[in-house]
C-alpha positions as CSV (number, residue, x, y, z in Angstrom):
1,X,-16.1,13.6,11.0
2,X,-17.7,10.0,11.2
3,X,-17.0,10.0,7.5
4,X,-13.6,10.1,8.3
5,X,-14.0,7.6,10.9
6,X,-15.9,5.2,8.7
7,X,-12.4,5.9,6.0
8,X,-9.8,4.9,8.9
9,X,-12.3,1.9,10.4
10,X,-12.9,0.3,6.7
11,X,-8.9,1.2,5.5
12,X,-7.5,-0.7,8.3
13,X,-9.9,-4.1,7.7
14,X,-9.4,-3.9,4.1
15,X,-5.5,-3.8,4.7
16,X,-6.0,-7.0,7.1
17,X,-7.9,-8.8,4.8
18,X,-10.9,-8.8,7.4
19,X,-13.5,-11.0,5.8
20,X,-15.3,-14.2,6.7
21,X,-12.1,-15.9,6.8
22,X,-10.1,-13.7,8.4
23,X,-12.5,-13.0,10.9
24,X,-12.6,-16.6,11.6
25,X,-8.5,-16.5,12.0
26,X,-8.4,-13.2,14.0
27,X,-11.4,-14.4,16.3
28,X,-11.1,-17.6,16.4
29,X,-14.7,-18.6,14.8
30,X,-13.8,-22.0,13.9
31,X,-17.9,-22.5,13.3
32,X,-17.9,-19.7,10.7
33,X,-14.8,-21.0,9.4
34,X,-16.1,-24.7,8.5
35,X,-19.1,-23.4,7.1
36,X,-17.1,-21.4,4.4
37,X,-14.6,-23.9,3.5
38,X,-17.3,-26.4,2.8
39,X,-19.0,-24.4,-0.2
40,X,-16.9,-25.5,-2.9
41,X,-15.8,-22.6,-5.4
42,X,-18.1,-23.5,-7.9
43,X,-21.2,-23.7,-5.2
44,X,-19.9,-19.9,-4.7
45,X,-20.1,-18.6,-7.8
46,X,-23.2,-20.3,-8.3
47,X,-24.8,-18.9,-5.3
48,X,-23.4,-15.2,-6.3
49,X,-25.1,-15.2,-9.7
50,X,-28.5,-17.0,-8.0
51,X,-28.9,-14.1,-5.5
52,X,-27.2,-11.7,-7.4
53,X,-24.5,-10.9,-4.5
54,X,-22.5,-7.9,-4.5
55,X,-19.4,-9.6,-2.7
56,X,-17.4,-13.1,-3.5
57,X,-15.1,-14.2,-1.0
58,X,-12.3,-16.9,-1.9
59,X,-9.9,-16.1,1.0
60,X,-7.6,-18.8,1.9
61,X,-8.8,-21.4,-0.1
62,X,-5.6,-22.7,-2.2
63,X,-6.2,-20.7,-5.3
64,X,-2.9,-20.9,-7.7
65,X,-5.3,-20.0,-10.8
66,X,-8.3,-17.9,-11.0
67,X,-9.3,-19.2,-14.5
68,X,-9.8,-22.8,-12.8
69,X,-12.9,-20.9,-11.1
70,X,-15.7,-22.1,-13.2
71,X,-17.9,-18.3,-14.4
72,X,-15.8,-16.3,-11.9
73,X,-15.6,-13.5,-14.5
74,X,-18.9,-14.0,-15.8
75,X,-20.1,-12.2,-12.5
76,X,-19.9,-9.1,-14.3
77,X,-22.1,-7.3,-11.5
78,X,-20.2,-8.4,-8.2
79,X,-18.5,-5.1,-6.3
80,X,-16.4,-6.5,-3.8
81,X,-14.1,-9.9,-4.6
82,X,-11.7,-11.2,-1.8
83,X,-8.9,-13.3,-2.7
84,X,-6.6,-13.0,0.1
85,X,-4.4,-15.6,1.2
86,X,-4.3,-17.8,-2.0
87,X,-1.4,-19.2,-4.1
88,X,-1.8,-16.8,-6.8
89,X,1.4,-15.7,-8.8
90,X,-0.7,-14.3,-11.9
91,X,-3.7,-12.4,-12.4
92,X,-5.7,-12.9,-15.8
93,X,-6.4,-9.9,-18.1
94,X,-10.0,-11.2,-17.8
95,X,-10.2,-9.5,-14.7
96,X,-11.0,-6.8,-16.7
97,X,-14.7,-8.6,-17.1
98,X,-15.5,-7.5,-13.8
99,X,-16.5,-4.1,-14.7
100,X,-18.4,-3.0,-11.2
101,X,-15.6,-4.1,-9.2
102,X,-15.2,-1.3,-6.0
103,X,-12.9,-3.6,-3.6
104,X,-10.5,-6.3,-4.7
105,X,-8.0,-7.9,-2.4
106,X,-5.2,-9.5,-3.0
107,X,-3.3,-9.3,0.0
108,X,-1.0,-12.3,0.9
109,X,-0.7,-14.2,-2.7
110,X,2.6,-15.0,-4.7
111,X,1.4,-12.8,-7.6
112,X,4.8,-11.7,-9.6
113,X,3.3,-9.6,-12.2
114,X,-0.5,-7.8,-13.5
115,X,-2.0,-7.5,-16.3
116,X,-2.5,-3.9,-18.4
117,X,-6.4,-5.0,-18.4
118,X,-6.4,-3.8,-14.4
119,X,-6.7,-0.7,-15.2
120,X,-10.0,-1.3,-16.7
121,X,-11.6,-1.3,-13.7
122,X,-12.7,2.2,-13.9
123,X,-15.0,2.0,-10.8
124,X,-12.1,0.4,-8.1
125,X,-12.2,2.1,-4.7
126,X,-9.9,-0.1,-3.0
127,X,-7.0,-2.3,-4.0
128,X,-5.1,-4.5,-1.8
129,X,-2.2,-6.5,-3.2
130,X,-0.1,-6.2,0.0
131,X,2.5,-9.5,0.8
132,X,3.0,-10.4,-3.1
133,X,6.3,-10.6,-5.4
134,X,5.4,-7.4,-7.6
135,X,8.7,-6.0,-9.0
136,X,7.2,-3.8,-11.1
137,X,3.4,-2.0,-11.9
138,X,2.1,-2.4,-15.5
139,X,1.8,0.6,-18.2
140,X,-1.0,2.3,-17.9
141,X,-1.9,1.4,-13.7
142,X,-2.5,4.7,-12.9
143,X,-5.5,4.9,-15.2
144,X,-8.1,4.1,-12.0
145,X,-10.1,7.1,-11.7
146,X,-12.0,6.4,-8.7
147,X,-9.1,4.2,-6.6
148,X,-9.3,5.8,-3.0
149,X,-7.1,3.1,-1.1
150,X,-3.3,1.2,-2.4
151,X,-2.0,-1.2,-0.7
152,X,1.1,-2.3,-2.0
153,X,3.1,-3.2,1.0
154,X,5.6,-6.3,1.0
155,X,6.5,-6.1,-2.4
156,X,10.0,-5.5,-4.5
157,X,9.2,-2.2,-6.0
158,X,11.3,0.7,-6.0
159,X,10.8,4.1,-8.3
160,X,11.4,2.2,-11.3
161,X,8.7,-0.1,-10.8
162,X,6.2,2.7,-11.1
163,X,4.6,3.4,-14.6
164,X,4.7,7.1,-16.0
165,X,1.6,7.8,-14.4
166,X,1.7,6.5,-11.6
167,X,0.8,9.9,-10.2
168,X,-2.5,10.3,-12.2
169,X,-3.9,8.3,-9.4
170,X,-4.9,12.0,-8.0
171,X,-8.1,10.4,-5.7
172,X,-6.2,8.0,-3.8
173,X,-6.6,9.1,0.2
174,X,-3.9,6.3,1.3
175,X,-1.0,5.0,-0.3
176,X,0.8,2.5,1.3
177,X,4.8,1.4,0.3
178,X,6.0,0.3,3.3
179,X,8.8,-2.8,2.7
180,X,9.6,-1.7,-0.5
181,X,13.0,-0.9,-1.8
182,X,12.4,2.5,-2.6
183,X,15.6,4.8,-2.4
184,X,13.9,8.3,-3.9
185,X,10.2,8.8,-3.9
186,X,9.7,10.7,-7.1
187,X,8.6,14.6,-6.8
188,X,5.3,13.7,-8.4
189,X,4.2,12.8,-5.0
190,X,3.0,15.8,-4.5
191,X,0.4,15.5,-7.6
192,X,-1.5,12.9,-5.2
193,X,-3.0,16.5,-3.5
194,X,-6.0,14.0,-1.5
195,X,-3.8,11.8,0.3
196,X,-4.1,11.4,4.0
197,X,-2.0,8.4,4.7
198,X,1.2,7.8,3.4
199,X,3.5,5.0,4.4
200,X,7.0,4.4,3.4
201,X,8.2,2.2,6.5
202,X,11.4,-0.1,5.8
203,X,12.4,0.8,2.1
204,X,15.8,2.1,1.3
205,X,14.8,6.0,1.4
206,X,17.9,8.5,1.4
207,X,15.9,11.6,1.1
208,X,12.5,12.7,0.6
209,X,11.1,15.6,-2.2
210,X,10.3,18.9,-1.1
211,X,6.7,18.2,-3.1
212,X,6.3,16.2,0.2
213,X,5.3,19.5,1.5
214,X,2.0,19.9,-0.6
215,X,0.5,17.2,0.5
216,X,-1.8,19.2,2.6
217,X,-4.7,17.3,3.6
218,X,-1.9,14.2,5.3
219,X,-3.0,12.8,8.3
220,X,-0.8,10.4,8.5
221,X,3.2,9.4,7.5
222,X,5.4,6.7,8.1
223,X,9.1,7.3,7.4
224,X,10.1,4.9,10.3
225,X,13.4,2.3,9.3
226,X,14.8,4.2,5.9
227,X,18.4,5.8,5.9
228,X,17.2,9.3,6.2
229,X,19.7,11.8,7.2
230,X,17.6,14.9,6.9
231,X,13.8,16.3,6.4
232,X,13.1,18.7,3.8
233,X,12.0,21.7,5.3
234,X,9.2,21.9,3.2
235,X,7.8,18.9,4.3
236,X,7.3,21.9,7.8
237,X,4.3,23.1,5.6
238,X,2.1,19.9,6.9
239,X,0.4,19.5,10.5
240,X,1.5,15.9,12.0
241,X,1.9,17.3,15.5
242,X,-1.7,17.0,16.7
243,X,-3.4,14.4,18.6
244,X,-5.2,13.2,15.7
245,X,-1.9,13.2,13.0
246,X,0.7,10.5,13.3
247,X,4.0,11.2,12.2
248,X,7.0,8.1,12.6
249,X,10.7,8.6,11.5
250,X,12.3,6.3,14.1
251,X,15.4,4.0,13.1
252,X,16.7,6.6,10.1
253,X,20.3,7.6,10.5
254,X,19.5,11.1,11.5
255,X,22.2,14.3,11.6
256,X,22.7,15.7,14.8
257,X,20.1,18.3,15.5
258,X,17.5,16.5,14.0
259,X,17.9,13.7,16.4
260,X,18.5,15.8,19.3
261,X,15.1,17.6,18.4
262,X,13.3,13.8,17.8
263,X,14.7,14.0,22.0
264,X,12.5,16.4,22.2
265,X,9.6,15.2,20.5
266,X,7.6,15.2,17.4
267,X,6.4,18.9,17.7
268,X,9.9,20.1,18.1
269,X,11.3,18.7,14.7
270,X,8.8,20.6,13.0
271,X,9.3,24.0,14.8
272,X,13.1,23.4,14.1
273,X,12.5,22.8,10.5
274,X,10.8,25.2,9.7
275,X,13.4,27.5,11.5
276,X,15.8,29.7,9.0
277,X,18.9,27.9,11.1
278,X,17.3,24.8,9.3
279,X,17.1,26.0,5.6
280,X,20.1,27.2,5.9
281,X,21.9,24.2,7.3
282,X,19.8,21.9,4.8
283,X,20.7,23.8,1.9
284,X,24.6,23.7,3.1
285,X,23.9,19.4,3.0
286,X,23.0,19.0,0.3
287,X,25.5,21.1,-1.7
288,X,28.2,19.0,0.7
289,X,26.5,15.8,-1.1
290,X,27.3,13.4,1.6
291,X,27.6,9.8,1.1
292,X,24.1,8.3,1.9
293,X,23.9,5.4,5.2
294,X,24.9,2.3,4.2
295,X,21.1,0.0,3.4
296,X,19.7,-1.3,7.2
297,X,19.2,-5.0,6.3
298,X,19.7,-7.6,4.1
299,X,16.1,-8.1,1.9
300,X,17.3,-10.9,0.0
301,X,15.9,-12.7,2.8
302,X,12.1,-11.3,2.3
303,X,9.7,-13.6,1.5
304,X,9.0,-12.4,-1.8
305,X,12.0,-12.9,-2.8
306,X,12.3,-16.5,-2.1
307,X,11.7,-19.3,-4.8
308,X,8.4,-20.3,-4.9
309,X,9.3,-24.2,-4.2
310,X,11.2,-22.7,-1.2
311,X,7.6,-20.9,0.1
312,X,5.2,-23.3,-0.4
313,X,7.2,-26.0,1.6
């Protein structure tokens, strides 16, 4: 059980960005802060190789290019390399060069694209590129064989974005999608048999696979703002009713019963789809095909889809 703790507790930094810097913006440790801005980038790649440290933090220090880091990828032995709240819009294939990477983050960057060479990084645990301009995933991505934790929240992908196999990634534990423009999450979703959190918040969602329903070790799922009409009741195989699971479906456009059971609470949806009433009345929608909710919002609006002059002013 604290192993499970310690999987939650180190998730939820990782997806923050918690490091020296953002500890310093979170906290307000202005001291800490000062200290870390004046080391120049050089000084800190210097200093890793010197004492041979396993972790290189360059949060929120302007980056736009990573191969104007003088021996960045020459610290072929560093696990952990933070790069959060940069200017990045490109990642080089040298990234590859890092070999013992286990944590790389990339949350909060302007990066439109990555290179095939990522998925060289055969020992990555955990790999944030939340708050980017990723409209699509390159060949090959799912080729990370130890990647636990996948942050790609705030980005423009939908199921075309994701590479053929995509779903190899069968160790990940959390996959998170949320403010995406997903319509369909793809039935292969239920190859990813170890997740425990899965979030799909504020994409374009109409309906959800019934291969939802083998995920069996989820913990935790976040449907919350799609245009959901109905649940498959398949997805009535999974427990998210106890006081450890977290289950969120508000804001969908939700047919009659279902919503009058979401009245009821969070237990009661699952009793009710899992009832025969339910299968029956499912399998009558979708042979009736009915036109899917019009989309929520207008995402042309999103950040990442602004012009980069239009950002940075």
């Amino acid at each position: 059980m604290e192993g499970m703790r310690d999987f939650y507790r180190h998730t939820i930094n990782f997806r923050l960005g918690v490091s020296d810097c953002a500890a310093s913006k979170i906290s307000g440790f202005t001291a800490l802060r000062a200290r870390k801005m004046s080391k120049s980038l050089k000084k800190i790649v210097e200093e890793s190789r010197e004492k041979n440290l396993p972790e290189v933090d360059m949060c929120d220090r302007g980056i736009s290019n990573l191969l104007d880091i003088p021996g960045l990828f020459t610290l072929s032995n560093i696990t952990q390399l933070v790069l959060s709240h940069n200017k990045l819009n490109a990642v080089p294939p040298n990234i590859a060069d890092l070999k013992n990477l286990e944590v790389l983050n990339m949350f909060n960057n302007q990066i439109e694209e990555l290179p095939t060479q990522i998925s060289s990084l055969q020992k990555l645990k955990h790999l944030n590129l939340g708050m980017n301009r990723l409209s699509t995933l390159p060949r090959g991505f799912g080729s990370l064989p130890a990647l636990e934790v996948l942050d790609l929240t705030y980005n423009n992908l939908n199921e075309s974005s994701l590479p053929g196999n995509f779903f190899y990634l069968t160790t990940l534990r959390a996959l998170y999608l949320s403010d995406n423009d997903f319509e369909i999450l793809p039935p292969d979703i239920g190859k990813l048999a170890k997740l425990q959190i899965l979030s799909l918040r504020d994409n374009d969602l109409i309906s959800l696979p019934k291969e939802i329903g083998d995920l069996a070790q989820l913990k935790e799922l976040h449907i919350q703002g799609n245009r959901l009409t109905v649940l498959p009741p398949e997805l009535g195989n999974l427990d998210l009713t106890g006081p450890k699971q977290v289950f969120k479906a508000e804001n969908n456009s939700w047919v009659t019963p279902i919503a009058d059971q979401f009245q009821l609470g969070v237990s009661h949806v699952f009793e009710y789809i899992r009832s025969e009433t339910y299968k029956y009345l499912y399998g009558r929608h979708l042979q009736a095909n009915p036109e899917a909710p019009k989309k929520n919002a207008d995402k042309s609006k999103k950040i990442s889809r602004k012009p980069l002059a239009a950002k940075n002013k």
